[in-house]
C-alpha positions as CSV (number, residue, x, y, z in Angstrom):
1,X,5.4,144.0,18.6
2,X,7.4,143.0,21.7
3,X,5.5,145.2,23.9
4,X,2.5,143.5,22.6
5,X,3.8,139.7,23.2
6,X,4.6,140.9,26.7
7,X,1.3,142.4,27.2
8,X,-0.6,139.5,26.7
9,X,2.1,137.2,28.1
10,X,1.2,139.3,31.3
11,X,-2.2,138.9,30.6
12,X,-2.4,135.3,30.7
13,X,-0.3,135.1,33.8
14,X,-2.6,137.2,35.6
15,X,-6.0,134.9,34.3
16,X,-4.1,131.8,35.5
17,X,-3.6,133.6,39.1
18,X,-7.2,134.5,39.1
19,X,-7.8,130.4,38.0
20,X,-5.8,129.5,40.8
21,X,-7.7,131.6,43.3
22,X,-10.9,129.8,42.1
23,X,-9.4,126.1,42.4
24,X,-8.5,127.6,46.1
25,X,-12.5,128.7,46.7
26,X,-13.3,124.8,45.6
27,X,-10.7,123.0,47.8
28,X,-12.0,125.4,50.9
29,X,-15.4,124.1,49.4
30,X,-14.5,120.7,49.4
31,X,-13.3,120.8,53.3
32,X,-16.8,122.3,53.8
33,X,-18.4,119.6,52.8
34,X,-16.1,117.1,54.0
35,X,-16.9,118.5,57.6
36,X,-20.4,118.8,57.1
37,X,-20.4,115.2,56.4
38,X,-18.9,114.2,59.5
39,X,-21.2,116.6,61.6
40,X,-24.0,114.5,60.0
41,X,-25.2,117.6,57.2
42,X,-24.9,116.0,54.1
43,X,-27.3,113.6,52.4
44,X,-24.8,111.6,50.3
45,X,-22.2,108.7,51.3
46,X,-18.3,110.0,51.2
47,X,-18.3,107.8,48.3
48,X,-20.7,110.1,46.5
49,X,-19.1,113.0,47.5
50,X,-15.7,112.1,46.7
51,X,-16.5,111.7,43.5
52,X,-18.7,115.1,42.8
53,X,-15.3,116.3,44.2
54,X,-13.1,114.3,41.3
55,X,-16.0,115.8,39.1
56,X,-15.6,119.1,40.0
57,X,-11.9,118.4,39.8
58,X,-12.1,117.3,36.2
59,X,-13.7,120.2,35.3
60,X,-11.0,122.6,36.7
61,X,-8.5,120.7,34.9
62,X,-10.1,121.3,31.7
63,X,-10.2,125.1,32.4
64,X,-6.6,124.5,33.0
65,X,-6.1,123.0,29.8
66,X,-7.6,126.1,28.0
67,X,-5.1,128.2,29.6
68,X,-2.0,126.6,29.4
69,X,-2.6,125.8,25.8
70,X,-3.7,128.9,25.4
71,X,-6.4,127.9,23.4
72,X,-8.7,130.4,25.8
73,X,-6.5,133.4,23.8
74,X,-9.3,132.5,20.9
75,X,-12.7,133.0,22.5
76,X,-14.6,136.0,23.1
77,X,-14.0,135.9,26.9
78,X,-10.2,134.6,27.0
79,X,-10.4,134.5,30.7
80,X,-13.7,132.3,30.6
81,X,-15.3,134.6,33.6
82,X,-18.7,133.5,33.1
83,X,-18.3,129.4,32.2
84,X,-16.0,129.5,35.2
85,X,-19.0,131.4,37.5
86,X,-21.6,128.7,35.9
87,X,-19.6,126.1,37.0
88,X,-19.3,127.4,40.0
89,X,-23.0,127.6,40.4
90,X,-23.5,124.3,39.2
91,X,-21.5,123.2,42.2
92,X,-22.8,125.0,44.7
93,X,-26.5,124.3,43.6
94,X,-25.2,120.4,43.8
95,X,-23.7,120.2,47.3
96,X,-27.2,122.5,48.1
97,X,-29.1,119.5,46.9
98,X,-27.2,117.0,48.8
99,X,-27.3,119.0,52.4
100,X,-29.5,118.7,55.2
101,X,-32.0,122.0,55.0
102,X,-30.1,123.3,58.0
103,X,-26.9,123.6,55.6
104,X,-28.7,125.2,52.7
105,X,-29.0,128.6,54.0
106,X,-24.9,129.3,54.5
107,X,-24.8,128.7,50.7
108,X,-25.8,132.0,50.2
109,X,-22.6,133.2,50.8
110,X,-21.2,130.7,48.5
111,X,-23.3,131.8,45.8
112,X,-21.7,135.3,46.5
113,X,-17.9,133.8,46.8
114,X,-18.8,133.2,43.0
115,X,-20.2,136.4,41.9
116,X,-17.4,138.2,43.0
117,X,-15.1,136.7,40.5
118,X,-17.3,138.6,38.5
119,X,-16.3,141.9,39.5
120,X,-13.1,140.9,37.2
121,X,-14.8,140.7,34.3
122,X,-18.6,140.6,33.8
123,X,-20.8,143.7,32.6
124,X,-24.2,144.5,34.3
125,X,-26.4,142.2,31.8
126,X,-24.2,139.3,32.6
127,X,-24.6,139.6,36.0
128,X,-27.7,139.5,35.7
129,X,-28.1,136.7,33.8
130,X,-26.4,134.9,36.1
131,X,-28.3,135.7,38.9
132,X,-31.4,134.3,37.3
133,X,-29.1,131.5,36.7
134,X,-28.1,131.0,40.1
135,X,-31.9,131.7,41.8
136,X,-33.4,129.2,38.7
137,X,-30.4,126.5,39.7
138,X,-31.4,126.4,42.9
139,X,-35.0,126.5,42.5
140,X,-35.5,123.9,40.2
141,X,-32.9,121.9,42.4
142,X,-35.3,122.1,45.3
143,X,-38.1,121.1,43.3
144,X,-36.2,117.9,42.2
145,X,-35.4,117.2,46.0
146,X,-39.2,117.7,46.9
147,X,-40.1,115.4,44.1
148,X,-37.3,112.8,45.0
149,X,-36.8,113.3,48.9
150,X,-40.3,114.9,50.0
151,X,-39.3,114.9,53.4
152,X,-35.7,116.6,53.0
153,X,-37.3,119.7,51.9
154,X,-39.5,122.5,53.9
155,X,-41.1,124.0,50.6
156,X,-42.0,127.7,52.8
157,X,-38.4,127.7,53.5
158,X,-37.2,127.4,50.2
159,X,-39.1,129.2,48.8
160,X,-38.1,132.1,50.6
161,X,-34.7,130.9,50.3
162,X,-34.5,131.3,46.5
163,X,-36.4,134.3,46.9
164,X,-33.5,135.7,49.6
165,X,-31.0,134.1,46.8
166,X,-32.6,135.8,43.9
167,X,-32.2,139.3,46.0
168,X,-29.1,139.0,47.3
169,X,-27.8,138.6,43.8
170,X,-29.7,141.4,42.4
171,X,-28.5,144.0,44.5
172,X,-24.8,142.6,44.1
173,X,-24.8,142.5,40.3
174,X,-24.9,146.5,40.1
175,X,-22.2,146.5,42.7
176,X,-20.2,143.9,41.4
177,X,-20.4,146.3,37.8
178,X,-19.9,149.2,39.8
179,X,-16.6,147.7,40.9
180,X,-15.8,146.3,37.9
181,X,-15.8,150.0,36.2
182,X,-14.0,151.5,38.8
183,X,-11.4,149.2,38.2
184,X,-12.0,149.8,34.1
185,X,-11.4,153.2,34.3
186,X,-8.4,152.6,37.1
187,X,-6.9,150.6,34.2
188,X,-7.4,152.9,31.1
189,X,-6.6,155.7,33.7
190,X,-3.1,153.8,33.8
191,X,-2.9,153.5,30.4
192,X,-3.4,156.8,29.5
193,X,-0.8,157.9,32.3
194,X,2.1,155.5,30.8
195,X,1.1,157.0,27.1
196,X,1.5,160.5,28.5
197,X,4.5,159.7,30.4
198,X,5.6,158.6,27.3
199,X,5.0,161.1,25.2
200,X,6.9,163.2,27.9
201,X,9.9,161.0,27.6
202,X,9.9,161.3,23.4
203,X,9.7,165.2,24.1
204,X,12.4,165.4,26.6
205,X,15.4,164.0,24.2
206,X,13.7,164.4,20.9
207,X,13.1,167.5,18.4
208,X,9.6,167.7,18.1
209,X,9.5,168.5,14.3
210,X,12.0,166.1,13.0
211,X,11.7,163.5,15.9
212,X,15.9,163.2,15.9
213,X,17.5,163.9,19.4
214,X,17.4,167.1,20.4
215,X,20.0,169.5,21.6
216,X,19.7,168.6,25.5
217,X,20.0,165.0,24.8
218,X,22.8,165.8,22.3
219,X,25.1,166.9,25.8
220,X,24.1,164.5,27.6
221,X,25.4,161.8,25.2
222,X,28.6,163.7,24.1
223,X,29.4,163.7,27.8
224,X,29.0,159.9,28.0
225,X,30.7,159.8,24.9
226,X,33.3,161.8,26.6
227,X,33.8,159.9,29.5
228,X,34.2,156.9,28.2
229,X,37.0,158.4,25.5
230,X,38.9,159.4,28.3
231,X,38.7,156.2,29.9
232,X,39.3,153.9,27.2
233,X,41.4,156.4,24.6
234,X,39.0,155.3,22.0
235,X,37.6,159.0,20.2
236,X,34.2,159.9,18.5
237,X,33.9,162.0,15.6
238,X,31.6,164.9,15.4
239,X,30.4,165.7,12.1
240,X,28.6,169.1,12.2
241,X,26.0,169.1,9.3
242,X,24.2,172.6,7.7
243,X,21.7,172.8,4.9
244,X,23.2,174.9,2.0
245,X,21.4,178.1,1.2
246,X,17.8,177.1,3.4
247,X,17.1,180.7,3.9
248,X,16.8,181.1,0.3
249,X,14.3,177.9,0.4
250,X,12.5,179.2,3.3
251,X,11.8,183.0,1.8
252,X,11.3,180.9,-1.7
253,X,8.7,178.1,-0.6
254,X,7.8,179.2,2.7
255,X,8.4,177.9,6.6
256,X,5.8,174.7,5.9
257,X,7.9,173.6,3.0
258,X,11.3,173.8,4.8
259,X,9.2,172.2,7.7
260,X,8.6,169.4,5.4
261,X,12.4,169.4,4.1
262,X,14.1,169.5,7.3
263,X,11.4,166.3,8.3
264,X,13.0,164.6,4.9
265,X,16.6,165.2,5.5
266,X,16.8,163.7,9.4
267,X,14.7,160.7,8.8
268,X,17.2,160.5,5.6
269,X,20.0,160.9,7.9
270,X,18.5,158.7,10.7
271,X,17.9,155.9,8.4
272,X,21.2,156.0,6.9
273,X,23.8,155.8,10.2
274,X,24.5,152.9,11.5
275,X,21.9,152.3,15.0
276,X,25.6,152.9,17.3
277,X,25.8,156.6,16.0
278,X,23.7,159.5,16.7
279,X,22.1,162.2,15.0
280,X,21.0,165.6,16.8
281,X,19.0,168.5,16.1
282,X,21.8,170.7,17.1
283,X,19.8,174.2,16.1
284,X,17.5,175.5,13.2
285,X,19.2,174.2,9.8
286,X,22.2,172.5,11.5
287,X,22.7,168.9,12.6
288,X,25.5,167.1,14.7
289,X,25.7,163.3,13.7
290,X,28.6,161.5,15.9
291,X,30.3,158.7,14.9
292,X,31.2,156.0,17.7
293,X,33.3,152.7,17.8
294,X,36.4,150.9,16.6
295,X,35.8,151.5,13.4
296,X,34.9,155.3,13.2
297,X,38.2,156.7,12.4
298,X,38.8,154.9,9.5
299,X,35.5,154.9,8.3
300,X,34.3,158.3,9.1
301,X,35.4,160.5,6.2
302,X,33.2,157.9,3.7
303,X,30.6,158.1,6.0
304,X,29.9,161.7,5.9
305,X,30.4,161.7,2.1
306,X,27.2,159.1,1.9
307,X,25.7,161.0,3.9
308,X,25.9,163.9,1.5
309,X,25.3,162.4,-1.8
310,X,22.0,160.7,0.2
311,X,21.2,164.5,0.4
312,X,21.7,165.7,-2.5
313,X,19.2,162.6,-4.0
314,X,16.4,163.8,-2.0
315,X,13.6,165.1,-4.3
316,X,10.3,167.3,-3.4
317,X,8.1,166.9,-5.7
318,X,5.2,168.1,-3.8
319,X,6.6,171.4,-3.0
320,X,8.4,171.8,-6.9
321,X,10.4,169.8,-9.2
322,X,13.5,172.5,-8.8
323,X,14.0,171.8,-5.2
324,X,17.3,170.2,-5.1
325,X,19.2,170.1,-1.3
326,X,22.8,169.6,-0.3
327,X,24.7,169.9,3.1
328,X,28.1,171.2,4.1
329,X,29.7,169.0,6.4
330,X,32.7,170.2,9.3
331,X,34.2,167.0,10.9
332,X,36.9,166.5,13.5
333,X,37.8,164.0,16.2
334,X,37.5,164.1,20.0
335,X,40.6,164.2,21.8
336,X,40.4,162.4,25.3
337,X,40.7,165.2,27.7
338,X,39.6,168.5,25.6
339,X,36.1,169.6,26.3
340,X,32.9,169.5,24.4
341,X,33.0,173.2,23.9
342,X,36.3,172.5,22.1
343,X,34.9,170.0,20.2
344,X,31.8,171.7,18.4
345,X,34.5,175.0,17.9
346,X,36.5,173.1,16.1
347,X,33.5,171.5,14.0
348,X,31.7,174.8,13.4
349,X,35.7,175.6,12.5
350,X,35.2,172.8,9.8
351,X,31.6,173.5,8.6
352,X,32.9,177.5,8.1
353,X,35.6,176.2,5.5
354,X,33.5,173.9,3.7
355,X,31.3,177.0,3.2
356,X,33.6,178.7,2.6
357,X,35.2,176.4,-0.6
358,X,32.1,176.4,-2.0
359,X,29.5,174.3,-0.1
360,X,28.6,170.7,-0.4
361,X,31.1,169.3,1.1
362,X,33.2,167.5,3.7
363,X,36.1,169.3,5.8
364,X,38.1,167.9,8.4
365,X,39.9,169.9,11.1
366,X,42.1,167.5,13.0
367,X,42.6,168.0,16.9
368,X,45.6,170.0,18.1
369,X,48.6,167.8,18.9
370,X,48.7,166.8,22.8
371,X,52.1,168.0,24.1
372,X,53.4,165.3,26.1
């Protein structure tokens, strides 16, 4: 659930940057304009355009709004690609009204500054769309103008300037889509990767049939274990763990079933240590669960005895009512400075005895006595 909240955290970071990048494209706008209106290019009074620019500036802040309250996180389009690319338009199509006609045909390439926002976001029909947006914006603005300002407008020439627009567009909208699946499939391509990397990780330190760590991890953490006894002379107890008579169950039930029992008996295990300890695979039928911490000492001998009676409460109805399972448990405690092969001898040392008395039970072998 975490992962998730970060996720879209992330998300919404990166459709804010991408906002960002389009208030940028307006303010270059904006010193467009400003400049043309100086070179004597634009039909309006700098009062006029001023205010288009707090218009336009208005509108950004709204978009803003959406995304810092989140409230985008609700629609269909959380990044709001296309009302941002309409607006956009909108603008463009504006200062294109306002300009002398020796302006209008650089905003061409404004009209394409917009539509590559797209390549984001936007699927081939919205492109499209858009395009007929953009060609039918600037049309009908030109017929407005020729209405309003005959003599602004050279009808031939803008004519074959929306024509030119409408082109332009249409051959960009496949491309722009083209792009926009290459980076799609980049994406899910990534996605896949960390899932299989992933997966590689859970395999690497985990039994694959009972998902508790497997015997490779199980060294590499009774080594840490061990190096931090020796530093600290605080000691871990191993508690070596075999299921009583699973041959029998095996030949009796068959493989699947003692699959399916072995499966029971870890996650019972798993769930029923505290999240400081471990529990290991250690090889077929047997299991290693190691007790760290101040308080494993004391506490250790109870421990295993839960343990045991959780065991023996497990029930398998679906394979038969007379399945009943119990463990023999070998304990004993590290010593700082013996080594790990020491260790599990002197556990297997434990687990033989309780087998020995009679099974389904907990024996202890303390360490030998350091000499000083």
């Amino acid at each position: 659930m975490m992962d998730t909240a970060a996720t879209a955290d992330r998300q919404q970071t990166l459709r804010i940057r991408r906002f960002l990048m389009a208030c940028a494209s307006y303010l270059l706008w904006g010193i467009i304009c400003i400049c043309a209106y100086y070179v004597g290019l634009m039909r309006i009074t700098m009062g006029v355009l001023l205010g288009l620019g707090f218009l336009a500036f208005l509108v950004n802040l709204a978009f803003y709004g959406l995304f810092a309250s989140g409230l985008n996180r609700r629609l269909k389009d959380p990044s709001l690609t296309a009302a941002q690319m309409i607006s956009g338009i909108l603008w463009v199509t504006i200062m294109g009204y306002c300009s002398h006609t020796s302006l209008r045909g650089s905003y061409i390439a404004l009209y394409l500054i917009v539509f590559v926002f797209g390549v984001f976001k936007l699927r081939l029909r919205t492109f499209f769309v858009l395009t007929f947006v953009a060609a039918g914006s600037y049309g009908t603005s030109m017929l407005l103008l020729a209405v309003n300002a005959p003599d602004a407008v050279d009808p031939h020439l803008e004519i074959t300037r929306t024509v030119l627009l409408l082109a332009v567009l249409m051959w960009f909208s496949p491309l722009g889509y083209y792009i926009y699946n290459l980076r799609a499939r980049a994406v899910q391509a990534n996605v896949e990767l960390k899932e299989a990397l992933g997966t590689i990780e859970q395999l690497a330190v985990h039994d694959e049939l009972t998902n508790v760590y497997n015997r490779r991890q199980m060294f590499r953490v009774l080594n840490r274990e061990k190096a931090f006894a020796d530093r600290t002379g605080m000691p871990f107890v191993a508690c070596l763990m075999d299921l009583d008579d699973f041959k029998l169950i095996n030949d009796t039930y068959g493989h699947l079933s003692g699959d399916t029992i072995l499966r029971a008996f870890a996650q019972t295990i798993k769930h029923d240590i505290r999240r400081e300890d471990y529990i290991f695979r250690y090889g077929g039928e047997e299991f290693l669960v190691v007790f760290t911490g101040t308080r494993c000492l004391a506490n250790s001998a109870d421990c295993a005895q839960r343990l045991r009676a959780a065991t023996a409460r497990l029930a398998f109805p679906d394979i038969s009512d007379q399945v009943r399972v119990t463990i023999s448990i070998g304990m004993t405690t590290y010593e700082p400075g013996e080594t790990i092969d020491s260790l599990l001898s002197r556990a297997d040392a434990a687990l033989y005895k309780a087998k020995k008395n009679g099974k389904n039970r907990v024996e202890y072998t303390a360490p030998p006595r350091r000499t000083p």
